[in-house]
N, C-alpha and C positions, 0 to 999 in steps of 0.2 A: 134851294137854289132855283131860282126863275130859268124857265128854257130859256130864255132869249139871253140869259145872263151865259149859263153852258154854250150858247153858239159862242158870243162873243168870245168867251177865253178858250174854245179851241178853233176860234175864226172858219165857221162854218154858215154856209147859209140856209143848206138844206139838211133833210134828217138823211144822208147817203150813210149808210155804216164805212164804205168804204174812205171816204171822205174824216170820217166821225176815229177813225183807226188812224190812218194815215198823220191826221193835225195829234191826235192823242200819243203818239209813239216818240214824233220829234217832239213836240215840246214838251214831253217826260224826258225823256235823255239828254235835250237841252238846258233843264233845269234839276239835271242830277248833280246831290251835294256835293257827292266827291269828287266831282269835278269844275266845283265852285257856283254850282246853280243854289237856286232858294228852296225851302224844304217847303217853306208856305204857297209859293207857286207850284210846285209839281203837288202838295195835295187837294189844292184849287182844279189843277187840270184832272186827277184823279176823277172829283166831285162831279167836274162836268162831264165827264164818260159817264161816270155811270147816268146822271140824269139825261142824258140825251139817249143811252141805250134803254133806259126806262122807255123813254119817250117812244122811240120804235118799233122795241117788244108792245107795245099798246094799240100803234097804229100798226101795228100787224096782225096782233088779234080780233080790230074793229072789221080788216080788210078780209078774215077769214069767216067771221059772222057774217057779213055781208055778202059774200060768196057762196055762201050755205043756204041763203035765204028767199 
C-alpha cells in the first residue's frame, strides 16, 4: 500500500501518530462486523495503520541519526 493511499483511508494529512490513532480507532469500530460494518474495510483501515506507523517509525529514526550527527 502506497502512503498516500494509507492517508486517504484513514483521512489524514500528516504522519501525527495522534491523529494516525484517533482516524484508526473510529473507523475500526465503525466498520466492526458485528455490528454490520465490512470485514474488508476495517482490514483496509488495519493496512493503512500499520503502513503509516511504518512510515513514522522511519522518519523517527532518520530524525534521531540526524541528531547524532
Amino acid at each position: 500500500m502506497t502512503l498516500e493511499e494509507a492517508k486517504q483511508i484513514l483521512n489524514v494529512d500528516k504522519l501525527e501518530k495522534d491523529a494516525i490513532k484517533a482516524s484508526y480507532e473510529h473507523l475500526f469500530k465503525a466498520n466492526d462486523k458485528s455490528k454490520g460494518g465490512s470485514f474488508y474495510i476495517q482490514s483496509k483501515v488495519v493496512r493503512a495503520k500499520e503502513r503509516l506507523d511504518q512510515e513514522v517509525s522511519q522518519e523517527t529514526s532518520k530524525t534521531a541519526k540526524e541528531s547524532t550527527s
